[in-house]
C-alpha positions as CSV (number, residue, x, y, z in Angstrom):
1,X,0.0,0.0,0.0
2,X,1.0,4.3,-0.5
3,X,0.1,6.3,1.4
4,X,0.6,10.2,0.9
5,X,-0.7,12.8,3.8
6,X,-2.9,10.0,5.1
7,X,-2.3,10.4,8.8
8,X,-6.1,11.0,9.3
9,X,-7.0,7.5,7.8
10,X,-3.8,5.2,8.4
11,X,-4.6,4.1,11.9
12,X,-8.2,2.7,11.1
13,X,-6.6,1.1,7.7
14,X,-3.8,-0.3,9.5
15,X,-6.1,-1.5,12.4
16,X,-8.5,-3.0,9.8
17,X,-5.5,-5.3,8.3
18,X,-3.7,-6.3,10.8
19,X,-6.7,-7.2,13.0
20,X,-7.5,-9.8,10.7
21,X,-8.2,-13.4,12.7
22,X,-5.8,-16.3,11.0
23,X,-4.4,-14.7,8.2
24,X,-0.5,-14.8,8.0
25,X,1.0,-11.6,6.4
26,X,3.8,-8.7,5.6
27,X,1.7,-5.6,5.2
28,X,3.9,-3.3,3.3
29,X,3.5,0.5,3.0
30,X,5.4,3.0,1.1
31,X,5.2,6.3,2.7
32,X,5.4,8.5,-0.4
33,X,6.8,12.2,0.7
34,X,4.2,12.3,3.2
35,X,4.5,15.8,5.4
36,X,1.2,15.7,7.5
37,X,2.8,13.1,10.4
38,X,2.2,9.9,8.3
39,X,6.1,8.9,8.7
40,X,5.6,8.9,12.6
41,X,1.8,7.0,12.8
42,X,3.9,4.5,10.8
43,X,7.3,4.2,12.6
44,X,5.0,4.3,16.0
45,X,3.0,1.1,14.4
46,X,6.1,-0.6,12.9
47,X,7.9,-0.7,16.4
48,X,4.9,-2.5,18.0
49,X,4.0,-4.9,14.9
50,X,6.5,-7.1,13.3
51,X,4.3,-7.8,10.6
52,X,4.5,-3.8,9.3
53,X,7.1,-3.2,7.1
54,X,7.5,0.6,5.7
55,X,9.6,2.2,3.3
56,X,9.7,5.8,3.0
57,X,10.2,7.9,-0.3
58,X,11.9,11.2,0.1
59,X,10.2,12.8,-2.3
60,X,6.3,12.3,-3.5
61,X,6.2,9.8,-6.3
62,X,2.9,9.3,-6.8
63,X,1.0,6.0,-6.6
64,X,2.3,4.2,-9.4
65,X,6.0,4.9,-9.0
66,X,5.8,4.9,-5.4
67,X,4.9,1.0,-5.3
68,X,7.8,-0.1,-7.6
């Protein structure tokens, strides 16, 4: 998943995967240039869920070449 200024949004989406009963899973998410306090609702979640992984782009990509 990218995510760009999402902050508002990320922790019910996050919550809604992850929350998932029985399903084994690396939940990626490319941060793409966010500036609203995305990078930090997704460092906070990383450090307490092993299954998050995120990458961060320094600059926004937009959707398309953020996910490759």
């Amino acid at each position: 998943m990218a995510v760009h200024n999402g902050v508002d949004q990320l922790a019910a989406t996050l919550e809604s995967v992850l929350t998932q009963a029985d399903v084994h899973l690396e939940f990626i998410v490319v941060d793409d240039g966010s500036t609203d306090g995305t990078a930090d609702e997704l460092a906070r979640w990383a450090s307490a869920e092993p299954r998050l992984r995120v990458f961060a782009n320094q600059a926004n990509l937009g959707l398309t070449r953020s996910l490759m």
